[in-house]
Structure formats: C-alpha cells, structure tokens
C-alpha positions in Angstrom: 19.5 -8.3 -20.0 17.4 -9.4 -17.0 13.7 -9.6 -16.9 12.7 -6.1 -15.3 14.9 -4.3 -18.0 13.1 -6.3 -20.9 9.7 -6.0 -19.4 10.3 -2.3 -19.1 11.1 -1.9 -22.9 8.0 -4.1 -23.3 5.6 -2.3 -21.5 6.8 1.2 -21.3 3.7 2.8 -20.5 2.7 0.6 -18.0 6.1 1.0 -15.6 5.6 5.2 -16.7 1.9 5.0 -15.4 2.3 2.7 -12.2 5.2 4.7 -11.0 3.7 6.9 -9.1 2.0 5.4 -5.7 -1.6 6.0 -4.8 -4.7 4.3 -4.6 -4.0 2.3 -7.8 -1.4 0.7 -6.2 -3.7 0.2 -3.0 -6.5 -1.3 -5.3 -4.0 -3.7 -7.2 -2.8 -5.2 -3.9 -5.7 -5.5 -2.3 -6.5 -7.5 -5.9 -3.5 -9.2 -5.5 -4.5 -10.7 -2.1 -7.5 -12.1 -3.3 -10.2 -9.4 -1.4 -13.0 -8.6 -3.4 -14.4 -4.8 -4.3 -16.6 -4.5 -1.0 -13.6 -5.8 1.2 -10.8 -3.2 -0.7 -13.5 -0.3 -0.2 -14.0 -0.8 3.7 -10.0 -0.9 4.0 -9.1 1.7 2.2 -12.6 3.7 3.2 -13.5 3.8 -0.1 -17.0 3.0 -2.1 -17.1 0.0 -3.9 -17.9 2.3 -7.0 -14.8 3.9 -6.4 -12.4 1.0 -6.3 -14.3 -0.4 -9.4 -13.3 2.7 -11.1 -10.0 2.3 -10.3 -10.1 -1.5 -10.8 -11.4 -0.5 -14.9 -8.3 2.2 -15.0 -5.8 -1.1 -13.9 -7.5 -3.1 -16.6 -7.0 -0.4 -18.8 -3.6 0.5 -18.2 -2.6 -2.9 -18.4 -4.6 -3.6 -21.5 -6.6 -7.3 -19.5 -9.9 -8.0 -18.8 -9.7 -10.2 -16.2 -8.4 -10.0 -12.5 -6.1 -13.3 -13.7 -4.3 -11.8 -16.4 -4.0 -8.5 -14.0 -2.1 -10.2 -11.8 -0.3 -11.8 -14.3 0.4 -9.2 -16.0 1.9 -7.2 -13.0 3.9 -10.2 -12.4 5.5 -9.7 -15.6 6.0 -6.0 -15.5 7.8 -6.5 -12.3 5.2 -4.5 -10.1 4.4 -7.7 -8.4 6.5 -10.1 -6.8 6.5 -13.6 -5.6 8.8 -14.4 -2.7 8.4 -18.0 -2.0 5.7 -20.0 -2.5 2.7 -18.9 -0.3 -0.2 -16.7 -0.4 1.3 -14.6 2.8 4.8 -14.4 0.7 3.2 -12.7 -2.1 4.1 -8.8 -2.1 3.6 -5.7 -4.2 6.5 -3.9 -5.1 
C-alpha cells in the first residue's frame, strides 16, 4: 500500500475536506512558504482577519495548533509535497 492510500484511510476527513480548491488551499500555501498573515492577505487581497479565519479552519480541520505541525501534517496527508530539497522546490499539491 503506498503512503497516499494509507494516509487517506488515516485521515479521511481531511483529504474529503481539502478536496475542494479555494482560499484554504491559497492560505495553506502561502503558510507553506513561510509568509506571515499580513503578507497572505495583501496577495490574495484579503484582510488579515480573514486569512486568520481561515488559518483557525486549517488548524481545525487538521486537528494542530501550530503552523509546524500544519505543515507537517499536510506533508503526511499528501496535500503537500517536497520535491528536492529547497525552499523554492517545495510545492502544494
């Protein structure tokens, strides 16, 4: 069984709820390349409220707390992926 099948019977409800592209996915990227709440907001012309709302929802969804285990977490799932090994290599699924 690879690792995307058994992180998918894992975390069922996470792959159901991250599915579906929008500004989740937009937050978590712009998480995932290290740009803080102000930065993800002016990009995506968004209020820094706004993306910390949806920044609480990723948390949630993932059941973290931190932006460390986020990541991590994604990485796991399989919504995340590393292709090499530096910071301009890392993409979001």
């Amino acid at each position: 069984m690879n690792t995307e099948t058994r992180t998918a019977k894992l975390y069922p409800e996470v792959v159901k709820k991250l599915s579906c592209p929008g500004r989740r996915e937009q937050v978590l990227r712009g998480i995932w390349a290290g740009k803080g709440v102000k930065e993800i907001g002016a990009e995506l012309g968004l209020s820094a409220k706004t993306v910390e709302y949806h920044r609480a929802r990723l948390f949630k969804v993932f059941g973290v707390r931190d932006t460390v285990s986020l990541c991590r977490r994604a990485l796991l799932v399989g919504v995340i992926r590393l292709d090499g090994g530096g910071d301009q290599d890392r993409q979001l699924r």
